[in-house]
ChimeraX commands (.cxc) that place a marker at each C-alpha (Angstrom):
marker #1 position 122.15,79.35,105.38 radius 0.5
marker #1 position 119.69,82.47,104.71 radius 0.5
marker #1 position 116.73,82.17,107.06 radius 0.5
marker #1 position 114.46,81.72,103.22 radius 0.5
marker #1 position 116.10,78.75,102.11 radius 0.5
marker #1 position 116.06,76.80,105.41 radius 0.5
marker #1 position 112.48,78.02,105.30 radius 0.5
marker #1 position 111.90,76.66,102.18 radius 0.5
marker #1 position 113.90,73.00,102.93 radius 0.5
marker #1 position 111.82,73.04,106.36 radius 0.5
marker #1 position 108.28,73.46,104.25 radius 0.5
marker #1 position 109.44,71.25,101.48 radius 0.5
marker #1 position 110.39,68.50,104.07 radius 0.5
marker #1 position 106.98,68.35,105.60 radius 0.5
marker #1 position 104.95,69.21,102.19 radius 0.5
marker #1 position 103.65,72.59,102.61 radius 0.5
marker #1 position 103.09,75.92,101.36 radius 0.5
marker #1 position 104.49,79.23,102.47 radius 0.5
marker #1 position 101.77,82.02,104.18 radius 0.5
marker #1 position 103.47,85.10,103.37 radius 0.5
marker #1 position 101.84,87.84,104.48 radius 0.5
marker #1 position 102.83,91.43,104.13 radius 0.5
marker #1 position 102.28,94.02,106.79 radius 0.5
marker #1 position 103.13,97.98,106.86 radius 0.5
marker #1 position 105.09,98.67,109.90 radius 0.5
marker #1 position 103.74,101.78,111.10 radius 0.5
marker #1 position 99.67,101.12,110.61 radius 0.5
marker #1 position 98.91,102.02,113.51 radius 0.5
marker #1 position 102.41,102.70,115.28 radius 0.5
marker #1 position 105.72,100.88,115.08 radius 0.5
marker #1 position 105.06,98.88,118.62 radius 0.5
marker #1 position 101.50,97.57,117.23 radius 0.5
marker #1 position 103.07,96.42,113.99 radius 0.5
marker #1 position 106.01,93.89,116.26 radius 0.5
marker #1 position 103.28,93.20,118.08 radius 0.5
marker #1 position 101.16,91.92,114.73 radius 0.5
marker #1 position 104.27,90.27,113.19 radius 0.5
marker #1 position 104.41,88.02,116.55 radius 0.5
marker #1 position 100.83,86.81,116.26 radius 0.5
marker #1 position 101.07,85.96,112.53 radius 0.5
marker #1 position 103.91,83.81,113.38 radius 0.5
marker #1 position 101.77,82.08,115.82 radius 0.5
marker #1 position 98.90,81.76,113.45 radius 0.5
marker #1 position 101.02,79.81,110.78 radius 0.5
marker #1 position 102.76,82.51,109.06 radius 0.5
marker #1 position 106.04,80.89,107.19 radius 0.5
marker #1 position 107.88,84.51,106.17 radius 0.5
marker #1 position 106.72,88.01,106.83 radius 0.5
marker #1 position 106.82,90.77,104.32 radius 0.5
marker #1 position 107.87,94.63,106.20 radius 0.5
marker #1 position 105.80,97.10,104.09 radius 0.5
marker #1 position 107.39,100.23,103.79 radius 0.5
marker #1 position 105.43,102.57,104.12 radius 0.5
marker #1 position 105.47,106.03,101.08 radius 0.5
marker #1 position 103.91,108.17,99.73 radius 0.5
marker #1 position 103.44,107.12,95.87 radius 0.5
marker #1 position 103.60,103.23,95.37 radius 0.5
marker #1 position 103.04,102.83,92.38 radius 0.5
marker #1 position 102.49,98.88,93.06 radius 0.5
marker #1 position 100.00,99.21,95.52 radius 0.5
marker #1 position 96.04,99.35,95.58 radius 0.5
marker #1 position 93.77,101.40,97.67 radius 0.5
marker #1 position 94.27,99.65,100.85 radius 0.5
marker #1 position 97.73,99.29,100.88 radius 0.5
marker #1 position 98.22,102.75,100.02 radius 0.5
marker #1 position 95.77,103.99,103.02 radius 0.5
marker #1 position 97.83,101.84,105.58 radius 0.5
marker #1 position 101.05,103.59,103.84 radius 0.5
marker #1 position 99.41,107.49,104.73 radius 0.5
marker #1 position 98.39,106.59,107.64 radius 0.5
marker #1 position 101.66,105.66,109.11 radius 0.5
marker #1 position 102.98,108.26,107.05 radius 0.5
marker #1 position 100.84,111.22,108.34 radius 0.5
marker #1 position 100.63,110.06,112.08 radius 0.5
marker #1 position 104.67,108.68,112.91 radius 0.5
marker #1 position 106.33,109.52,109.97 radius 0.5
marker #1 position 107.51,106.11,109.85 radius 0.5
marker #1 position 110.88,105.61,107.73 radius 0.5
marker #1 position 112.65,102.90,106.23 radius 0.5
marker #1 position 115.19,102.97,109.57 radius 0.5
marker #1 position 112.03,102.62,111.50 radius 0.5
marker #1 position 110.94,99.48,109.46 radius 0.5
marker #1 position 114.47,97.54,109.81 radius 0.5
marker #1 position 114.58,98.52,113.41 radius 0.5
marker #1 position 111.06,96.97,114.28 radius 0.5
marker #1 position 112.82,93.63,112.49 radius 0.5
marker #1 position 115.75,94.17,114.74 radius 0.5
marker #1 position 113.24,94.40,117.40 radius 0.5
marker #1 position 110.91,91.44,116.76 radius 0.5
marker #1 position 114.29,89.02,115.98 radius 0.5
marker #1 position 114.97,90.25,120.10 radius 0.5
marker #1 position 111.79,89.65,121.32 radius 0.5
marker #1 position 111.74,85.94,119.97 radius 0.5
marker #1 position 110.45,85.58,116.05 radius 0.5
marker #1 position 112.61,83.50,114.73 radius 0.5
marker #1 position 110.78,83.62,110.90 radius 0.5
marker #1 position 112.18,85.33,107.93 radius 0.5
marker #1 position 112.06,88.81,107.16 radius 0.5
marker #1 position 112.07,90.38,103.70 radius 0.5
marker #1 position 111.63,94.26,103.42 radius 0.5
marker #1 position 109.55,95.62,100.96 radius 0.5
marker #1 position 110.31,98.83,99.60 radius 0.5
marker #1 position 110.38,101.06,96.62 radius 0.5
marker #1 position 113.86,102.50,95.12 radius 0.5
marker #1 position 113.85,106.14,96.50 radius 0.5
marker #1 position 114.29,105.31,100.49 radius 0.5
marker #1 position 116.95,102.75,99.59 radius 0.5
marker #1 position 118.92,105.52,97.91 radius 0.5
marker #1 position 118.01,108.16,100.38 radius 0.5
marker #1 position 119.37,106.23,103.16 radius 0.5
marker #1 position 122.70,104.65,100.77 radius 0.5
marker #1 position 122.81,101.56,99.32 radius 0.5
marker #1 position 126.16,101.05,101.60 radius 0.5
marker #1 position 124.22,102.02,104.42 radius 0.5
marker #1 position 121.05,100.00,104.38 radius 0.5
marker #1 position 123.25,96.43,103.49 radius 0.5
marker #1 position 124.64,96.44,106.88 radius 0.5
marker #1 position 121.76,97.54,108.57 radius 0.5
marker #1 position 119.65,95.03,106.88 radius 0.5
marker #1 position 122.14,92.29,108.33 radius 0.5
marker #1 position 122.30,93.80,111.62 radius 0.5
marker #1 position 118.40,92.89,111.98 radius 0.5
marker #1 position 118.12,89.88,110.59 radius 0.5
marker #1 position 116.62,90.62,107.20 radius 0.5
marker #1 position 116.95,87.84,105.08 radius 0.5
marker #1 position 115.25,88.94,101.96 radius 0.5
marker #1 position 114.56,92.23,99.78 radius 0.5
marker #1 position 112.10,93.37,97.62 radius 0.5
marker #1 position 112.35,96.79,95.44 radius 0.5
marker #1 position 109.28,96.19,92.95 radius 0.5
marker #1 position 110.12,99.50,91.10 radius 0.5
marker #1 position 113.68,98.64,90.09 radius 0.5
marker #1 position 113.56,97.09,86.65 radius 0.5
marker #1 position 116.56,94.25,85.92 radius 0.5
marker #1 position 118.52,96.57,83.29 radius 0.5
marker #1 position 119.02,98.86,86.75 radius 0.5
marker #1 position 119.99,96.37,89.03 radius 0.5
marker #1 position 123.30,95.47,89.02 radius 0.5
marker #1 position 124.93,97.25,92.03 radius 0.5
marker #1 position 121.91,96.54,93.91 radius 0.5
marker #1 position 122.41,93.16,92.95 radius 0.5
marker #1 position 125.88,92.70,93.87 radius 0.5
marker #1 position 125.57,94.77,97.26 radius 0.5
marker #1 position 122.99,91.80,97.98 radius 0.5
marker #1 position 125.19,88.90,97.05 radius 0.5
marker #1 position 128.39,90.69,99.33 radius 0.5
marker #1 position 125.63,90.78,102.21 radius 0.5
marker #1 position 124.07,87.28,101.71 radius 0.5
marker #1 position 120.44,89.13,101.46 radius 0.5
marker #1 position 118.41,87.67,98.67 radius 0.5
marker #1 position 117.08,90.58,96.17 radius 0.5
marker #1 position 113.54,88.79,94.79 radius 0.5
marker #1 position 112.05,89.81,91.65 radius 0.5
marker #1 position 108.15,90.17,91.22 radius 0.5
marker #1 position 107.86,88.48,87.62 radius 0.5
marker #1 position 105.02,89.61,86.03 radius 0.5
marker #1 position 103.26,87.39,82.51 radius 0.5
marker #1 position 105.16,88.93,79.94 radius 0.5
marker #1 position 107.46,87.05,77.48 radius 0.5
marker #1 position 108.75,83.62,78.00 radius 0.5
marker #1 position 112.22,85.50,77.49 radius 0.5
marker #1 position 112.01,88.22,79.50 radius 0.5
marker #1 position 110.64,85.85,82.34 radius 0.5
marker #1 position 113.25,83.48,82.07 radius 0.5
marker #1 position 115.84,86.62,81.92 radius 0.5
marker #1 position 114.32,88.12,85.30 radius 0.5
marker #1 position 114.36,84.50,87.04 radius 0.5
marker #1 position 118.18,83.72,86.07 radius 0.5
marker #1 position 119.16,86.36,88.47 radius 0.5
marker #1 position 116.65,85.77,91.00 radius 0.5
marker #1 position 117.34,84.70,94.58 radius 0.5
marker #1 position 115.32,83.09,97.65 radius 0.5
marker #1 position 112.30,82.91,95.40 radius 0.5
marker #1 position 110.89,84.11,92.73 radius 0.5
marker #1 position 107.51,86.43,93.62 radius 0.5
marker #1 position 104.93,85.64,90.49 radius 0.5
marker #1 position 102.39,88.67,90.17 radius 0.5
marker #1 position 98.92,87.14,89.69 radius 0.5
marker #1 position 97.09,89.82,88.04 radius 0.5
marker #1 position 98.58,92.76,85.80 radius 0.5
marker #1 position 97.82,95.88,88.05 radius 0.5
marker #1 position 98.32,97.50,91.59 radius 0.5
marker #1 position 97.64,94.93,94.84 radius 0.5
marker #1 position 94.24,94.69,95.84 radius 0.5
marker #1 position 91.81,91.52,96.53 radius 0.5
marker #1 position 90.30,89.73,93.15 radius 0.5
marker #1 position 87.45,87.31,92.28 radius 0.5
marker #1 position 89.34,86.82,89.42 radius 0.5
marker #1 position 92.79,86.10,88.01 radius 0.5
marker #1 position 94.11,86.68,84.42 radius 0.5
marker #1 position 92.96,83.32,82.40 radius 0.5
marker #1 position 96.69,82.65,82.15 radius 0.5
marker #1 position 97.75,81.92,85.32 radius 0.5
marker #1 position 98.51,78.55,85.50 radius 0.5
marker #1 position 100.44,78.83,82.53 radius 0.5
marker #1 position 102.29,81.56,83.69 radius 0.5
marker #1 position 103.13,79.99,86.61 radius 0.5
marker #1 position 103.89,77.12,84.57 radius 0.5
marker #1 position 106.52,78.79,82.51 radius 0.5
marker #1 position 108.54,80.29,85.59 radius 0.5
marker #1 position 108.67,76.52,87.05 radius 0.5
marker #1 position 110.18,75.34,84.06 radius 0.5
marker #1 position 112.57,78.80,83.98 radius 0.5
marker #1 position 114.16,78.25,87.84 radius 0.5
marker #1 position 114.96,75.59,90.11 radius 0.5
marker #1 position 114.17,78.36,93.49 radius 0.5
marker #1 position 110.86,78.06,94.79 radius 0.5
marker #1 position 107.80,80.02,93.29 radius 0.5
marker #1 position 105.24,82.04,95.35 radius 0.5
marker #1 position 102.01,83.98,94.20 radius 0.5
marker #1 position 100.41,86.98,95.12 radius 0.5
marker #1 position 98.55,90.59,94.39 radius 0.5
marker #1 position 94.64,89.80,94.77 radius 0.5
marker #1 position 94.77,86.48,97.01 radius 0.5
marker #1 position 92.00,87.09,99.71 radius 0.5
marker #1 position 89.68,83.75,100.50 radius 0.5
marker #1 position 90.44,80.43,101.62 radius 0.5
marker #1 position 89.58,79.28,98.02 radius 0.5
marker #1 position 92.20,81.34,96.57 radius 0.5
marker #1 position 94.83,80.34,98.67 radius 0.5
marker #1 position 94.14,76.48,97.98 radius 0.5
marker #1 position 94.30,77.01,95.16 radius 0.5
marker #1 position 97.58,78.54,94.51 radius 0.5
marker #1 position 98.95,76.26,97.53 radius 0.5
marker #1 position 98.44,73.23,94.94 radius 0.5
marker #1 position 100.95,75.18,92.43 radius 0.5
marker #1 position 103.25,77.51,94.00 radius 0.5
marker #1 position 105.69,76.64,96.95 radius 0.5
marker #1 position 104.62,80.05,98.63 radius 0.5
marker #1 position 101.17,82.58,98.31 radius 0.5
marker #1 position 101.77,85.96,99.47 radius 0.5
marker #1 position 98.26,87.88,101.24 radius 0.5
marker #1 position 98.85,91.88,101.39 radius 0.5
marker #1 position 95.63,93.64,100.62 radius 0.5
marker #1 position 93.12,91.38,102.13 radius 0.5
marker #1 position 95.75,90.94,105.52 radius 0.5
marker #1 position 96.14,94.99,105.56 radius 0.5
marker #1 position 92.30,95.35,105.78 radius 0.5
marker #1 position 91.96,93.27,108.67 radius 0.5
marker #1 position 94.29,95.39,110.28 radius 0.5
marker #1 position 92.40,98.67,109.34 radius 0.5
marker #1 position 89.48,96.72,110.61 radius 0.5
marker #1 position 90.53,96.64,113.91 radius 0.5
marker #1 position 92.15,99.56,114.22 radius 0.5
marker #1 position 89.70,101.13,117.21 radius 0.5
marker #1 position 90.52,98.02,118.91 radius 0.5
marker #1 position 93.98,98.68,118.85 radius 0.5
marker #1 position 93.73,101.84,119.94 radius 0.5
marker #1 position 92.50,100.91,123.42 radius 0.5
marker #1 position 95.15,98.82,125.93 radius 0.5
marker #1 position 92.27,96.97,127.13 radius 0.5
marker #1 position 91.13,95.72,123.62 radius 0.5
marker #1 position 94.13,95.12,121.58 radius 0.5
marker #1 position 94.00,91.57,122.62 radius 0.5
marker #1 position 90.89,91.02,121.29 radius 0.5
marker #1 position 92.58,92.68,117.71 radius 0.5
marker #1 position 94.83,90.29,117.74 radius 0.5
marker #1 position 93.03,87.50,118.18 radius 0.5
marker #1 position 90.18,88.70,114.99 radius 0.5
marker #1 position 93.60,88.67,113.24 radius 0.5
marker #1 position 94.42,85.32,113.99 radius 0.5
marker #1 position 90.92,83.82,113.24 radius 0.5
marker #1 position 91.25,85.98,109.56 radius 0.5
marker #1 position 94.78,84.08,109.08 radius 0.5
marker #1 position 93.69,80.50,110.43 radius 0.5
marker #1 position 90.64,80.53,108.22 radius 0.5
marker #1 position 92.48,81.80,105.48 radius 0.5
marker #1 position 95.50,79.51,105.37 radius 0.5
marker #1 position 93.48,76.29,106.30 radius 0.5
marker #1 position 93.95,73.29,103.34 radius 0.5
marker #1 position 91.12,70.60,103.10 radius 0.5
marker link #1:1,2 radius 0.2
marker link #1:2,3 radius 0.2
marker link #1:3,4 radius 0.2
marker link #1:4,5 radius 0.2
marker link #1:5,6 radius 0.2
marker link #1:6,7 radius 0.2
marker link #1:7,8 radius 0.2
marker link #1:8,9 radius 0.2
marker link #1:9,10 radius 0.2
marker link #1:10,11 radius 0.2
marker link #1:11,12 radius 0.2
marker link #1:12,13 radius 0.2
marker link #1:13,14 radius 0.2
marker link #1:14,15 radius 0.2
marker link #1:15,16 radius 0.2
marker link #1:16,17 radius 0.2
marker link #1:17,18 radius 0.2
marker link #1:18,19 radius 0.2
marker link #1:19,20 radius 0.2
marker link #1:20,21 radius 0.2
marker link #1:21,22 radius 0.2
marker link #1:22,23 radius 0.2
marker link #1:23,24 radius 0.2
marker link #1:24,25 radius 0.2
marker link #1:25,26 radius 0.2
marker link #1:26,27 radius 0.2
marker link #1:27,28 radius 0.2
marker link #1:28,29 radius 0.2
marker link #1:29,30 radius 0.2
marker link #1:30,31 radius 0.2
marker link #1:31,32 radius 0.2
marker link #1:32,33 radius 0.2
marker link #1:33,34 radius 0.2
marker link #1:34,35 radius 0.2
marker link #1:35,36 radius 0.2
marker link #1:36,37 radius 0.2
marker link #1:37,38 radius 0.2
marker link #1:38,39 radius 0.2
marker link #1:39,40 radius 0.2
marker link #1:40,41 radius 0.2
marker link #1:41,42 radius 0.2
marker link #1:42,43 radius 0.2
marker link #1:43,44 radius 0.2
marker link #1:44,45 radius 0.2
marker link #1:45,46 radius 0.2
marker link #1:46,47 radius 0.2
marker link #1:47,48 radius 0.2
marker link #1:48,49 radius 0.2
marker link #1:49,50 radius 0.2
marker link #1:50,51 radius 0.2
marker link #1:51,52 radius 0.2
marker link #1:52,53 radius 0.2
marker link #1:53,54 radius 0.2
marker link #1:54,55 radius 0.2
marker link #1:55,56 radius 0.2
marker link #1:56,57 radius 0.2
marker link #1:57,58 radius 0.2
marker link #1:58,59 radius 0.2
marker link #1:59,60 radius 0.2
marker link #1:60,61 radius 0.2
marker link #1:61,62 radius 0.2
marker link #1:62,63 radius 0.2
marker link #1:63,64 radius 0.2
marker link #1:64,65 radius 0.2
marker link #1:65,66 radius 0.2
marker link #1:66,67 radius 0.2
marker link #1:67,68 radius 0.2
marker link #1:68,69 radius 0.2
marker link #1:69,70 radius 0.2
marker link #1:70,71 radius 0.2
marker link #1:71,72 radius 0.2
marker link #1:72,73 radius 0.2
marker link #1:73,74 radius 0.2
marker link #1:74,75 radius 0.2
marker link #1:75,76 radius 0.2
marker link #1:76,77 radius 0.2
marker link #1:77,78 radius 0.2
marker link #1:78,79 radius 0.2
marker link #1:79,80 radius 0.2
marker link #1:80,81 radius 0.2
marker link #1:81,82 radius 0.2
marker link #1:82,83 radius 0.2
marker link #1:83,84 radius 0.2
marker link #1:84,85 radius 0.2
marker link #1:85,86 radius 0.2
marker link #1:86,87 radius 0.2
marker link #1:87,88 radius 0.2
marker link #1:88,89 radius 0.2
marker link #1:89,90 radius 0.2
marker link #1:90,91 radius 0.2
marker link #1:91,92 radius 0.2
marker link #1:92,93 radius 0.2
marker link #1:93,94 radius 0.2
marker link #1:94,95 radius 0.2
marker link #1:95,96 radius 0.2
marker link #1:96,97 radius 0.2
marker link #1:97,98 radius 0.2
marker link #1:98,99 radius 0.2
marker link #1:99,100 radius 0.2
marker link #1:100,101 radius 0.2
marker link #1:101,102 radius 0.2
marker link #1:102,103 radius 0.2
marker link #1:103,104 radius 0.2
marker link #1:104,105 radius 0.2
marker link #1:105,106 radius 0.2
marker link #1:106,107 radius 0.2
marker link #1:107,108 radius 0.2
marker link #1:108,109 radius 0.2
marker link #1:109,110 radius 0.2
marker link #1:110,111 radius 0.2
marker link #1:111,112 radius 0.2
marker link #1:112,113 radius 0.2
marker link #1:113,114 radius 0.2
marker link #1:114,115 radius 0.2
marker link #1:115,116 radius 0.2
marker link #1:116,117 radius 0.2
marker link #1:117,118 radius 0.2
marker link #1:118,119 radius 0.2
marker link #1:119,120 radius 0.2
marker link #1:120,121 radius 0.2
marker link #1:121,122 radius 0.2
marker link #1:122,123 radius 0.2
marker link #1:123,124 radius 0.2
marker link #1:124,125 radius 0.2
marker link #1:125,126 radius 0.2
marker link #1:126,127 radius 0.2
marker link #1:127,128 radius 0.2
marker link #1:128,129 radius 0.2
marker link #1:129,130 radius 0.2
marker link #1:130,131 radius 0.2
marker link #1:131,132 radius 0.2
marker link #1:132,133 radius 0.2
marker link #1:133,134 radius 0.2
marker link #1:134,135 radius 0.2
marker link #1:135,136 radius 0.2
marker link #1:136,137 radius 0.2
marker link #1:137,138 radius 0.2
marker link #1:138,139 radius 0.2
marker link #1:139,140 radius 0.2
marker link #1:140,141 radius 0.2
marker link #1:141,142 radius 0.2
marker link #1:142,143 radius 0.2
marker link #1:143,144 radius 0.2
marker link #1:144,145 radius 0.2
marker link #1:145,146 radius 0.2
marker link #1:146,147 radius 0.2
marker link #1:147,148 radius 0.2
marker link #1:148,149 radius 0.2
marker link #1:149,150 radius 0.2
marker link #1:150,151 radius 0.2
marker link #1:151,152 radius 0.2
marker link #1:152,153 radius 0.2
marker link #1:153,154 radius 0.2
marker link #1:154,155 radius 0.2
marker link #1:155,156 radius 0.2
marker link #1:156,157 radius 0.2
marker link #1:157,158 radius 0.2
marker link #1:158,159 radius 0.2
marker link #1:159,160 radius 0.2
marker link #1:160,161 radius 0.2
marker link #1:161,162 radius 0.2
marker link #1:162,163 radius 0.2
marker link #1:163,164 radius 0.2
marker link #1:164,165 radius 0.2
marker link #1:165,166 radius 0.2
marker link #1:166,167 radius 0.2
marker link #1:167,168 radius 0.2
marker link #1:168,169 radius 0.2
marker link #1:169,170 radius 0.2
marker link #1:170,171 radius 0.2
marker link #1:171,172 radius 0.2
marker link #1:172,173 radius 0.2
marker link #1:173,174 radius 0.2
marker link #1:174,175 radius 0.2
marker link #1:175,176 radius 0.2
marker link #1:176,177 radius 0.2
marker link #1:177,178 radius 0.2
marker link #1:178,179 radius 0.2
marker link #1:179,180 radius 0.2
marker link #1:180,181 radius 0.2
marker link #1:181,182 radius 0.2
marker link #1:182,183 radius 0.2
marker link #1:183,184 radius 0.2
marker link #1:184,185 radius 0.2
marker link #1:185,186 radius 0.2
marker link #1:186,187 radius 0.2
marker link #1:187,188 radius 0.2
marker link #1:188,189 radius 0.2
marker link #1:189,190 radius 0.2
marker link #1:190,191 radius 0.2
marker link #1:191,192 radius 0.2
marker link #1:192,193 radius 0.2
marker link #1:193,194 radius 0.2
marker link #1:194,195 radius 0.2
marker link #1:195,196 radius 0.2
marker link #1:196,197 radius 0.2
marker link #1:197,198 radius 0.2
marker link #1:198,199 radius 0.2
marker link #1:199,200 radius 0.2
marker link #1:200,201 radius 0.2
marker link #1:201,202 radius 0.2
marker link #1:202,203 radius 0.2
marker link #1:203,204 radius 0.2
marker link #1:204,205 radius 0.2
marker link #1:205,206 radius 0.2
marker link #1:206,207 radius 0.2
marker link #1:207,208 radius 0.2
marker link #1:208,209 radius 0.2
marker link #1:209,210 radius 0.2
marker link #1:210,211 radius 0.2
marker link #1:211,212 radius 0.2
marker link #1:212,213 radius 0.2
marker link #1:213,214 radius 0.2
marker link #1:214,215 radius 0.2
marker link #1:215,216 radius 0.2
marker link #1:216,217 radius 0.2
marker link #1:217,218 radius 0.2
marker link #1:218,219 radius 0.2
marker link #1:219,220 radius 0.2
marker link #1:220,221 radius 0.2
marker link #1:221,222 radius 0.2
marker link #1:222,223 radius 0.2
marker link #1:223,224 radius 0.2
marker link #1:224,225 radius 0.2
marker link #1:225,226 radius 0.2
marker link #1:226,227 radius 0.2
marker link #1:227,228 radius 0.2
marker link #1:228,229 radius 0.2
marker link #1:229,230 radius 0.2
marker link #1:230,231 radius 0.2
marker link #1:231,232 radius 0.2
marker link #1:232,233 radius 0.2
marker link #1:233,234 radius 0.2
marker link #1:234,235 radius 0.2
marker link #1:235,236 radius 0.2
marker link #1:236,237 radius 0.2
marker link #1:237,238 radius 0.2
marker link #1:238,239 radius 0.2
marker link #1:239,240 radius 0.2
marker link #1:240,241 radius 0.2
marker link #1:241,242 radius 0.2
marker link #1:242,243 radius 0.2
marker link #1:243,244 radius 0.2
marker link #1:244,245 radius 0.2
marker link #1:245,246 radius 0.2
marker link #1:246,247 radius 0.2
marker link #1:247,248 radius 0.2
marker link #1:248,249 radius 0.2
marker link #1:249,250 radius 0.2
marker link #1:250,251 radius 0.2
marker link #1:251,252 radius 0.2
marker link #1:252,253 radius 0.2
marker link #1:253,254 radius 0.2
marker link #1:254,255 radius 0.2
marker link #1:255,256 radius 0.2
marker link #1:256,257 radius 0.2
marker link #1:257,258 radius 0.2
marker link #1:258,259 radius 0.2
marker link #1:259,260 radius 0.2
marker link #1:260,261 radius 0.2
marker link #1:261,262 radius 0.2
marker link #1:262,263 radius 0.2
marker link #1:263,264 radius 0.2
marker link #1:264,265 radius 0.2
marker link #1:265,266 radius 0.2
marker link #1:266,267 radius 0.2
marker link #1:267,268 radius 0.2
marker link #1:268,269 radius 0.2
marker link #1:269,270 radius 0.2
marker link #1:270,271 radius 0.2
view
């Protein structure tokens, strides 16, 4: 069984919600990003989201998109690079899901039979591509099904058809965008939230996470009351900016980790 859906069985079993975070491997180095994925798993993460970092994505806010030039500008860090640090962590003991977020263009730099096998190879159970529409999908999608990787579509609130179109095809889960717009945190989501969320339960049987904008405690409770999984990006990646200095002494970068564990424990904690 794919690492997701025992994930999701596991979670469903004892009645909780998925933390998915999403981190960009690279911000600050490669070695600092295992090291972060290992701590999130200790401080309740459920699946982990591998950011790949480049240079226009087009989904991403402003603090997403400094973490992405930052690893960019100071390691050059590739999509190899991110699937290796998976391969790494899986060695080094995580035993939580990986999905690897990235946009079209490295996919097809590297080959789409190249990256299938290395994807297995690490232990990535999951992909994301939030810049390949469904009409363009379909060798992507059957490259995925040979592999046994789910491909997970961000749904966004459009039609009740197109929604129910993008979900049919969906595997793992199904990744409901929040707010219309780039990533970023939010006071506010669009008025029809619960609706939309609504109309993708009654569209798919696969569990349903939430994310761009969720920052605060509040947020996530709520979200955890409607959605099997909430995804934090944004608010997670500016903790790590945050703490960056500390990280870049050996003799502070426990300390780092630990602010990052007291942002996740206060973030993910249900009344």
């Amino acid at each position: 069984m794919n690492r997701i859906d025992r994930k999701f069985v596991e979670l469903k079993e004892q009645k909780q919600t998925a933390f998915i975070p999403f981190l960009t491997i690279g911000d600050p180095d490669v070695r600092t990003s295992i090291d972060i994925i290992k701590q999130l798993e200790q401080s309740g993460a459920s699946i982990i989201e591998l950011g790949v970092p480049y240079s226009d994505p087009l989904a991403d806010g402003p603090v997403i998109q400094r973490s992405s030039q930052r690893a960019l500008s100071s390691h050059q860090i590739s999509i190899k690079d991110c699937i290796e640090a998976a391969r790494i962590a899986r060695s080094e003991g995580s035993e939580l899901p990986f999905i690897l977020f990235t946009y079209y263009n490295p996919v097809l730099q590297l080959g789409l039979e190249t990256i299938f096998p290395m994807l297995v190879e690490s232990d990535i159970s999951g992909l994301i591509i939030p810049d390949l529409p469904m009409e363009e999908d379909e060798e992507v999608q059957a490259l995925a099904r040979q592999y046994g990787i789910h491909l997970i579509p961000l749904v966004a609130p459009t039609s009740k058809e197109r929604i129910q179109r993008i979900v049919s095809r969906a595997s793992g889960f199904v990744y409901c965008v929040s707010s219309l717009g780039v990533t970023g945190t939010r006071t506010q989501f669009h008025s029809g939230i619960d609706e939309f969320i609504e109309t993708v339960r009654q569209s798919t049987a696969l569990p349903i996470a939430v994310g761009f904008g969720v920052s605060t405690n509040e947020q996530f409770a709520k979200f955890a009351t409607s959605c099997d999984g909430v995804v934090v990006g944004s608010a997670l990646v500016r903790q790590v900016e945050d703490v960056l200095p500390l990280f870049a002494d050996p003799a502070t970068r426990p300390q780092a980790l630990l602010q990052i564990d007291a942002f996740v424990k206060d973030l993910i904690q249900l009344p």
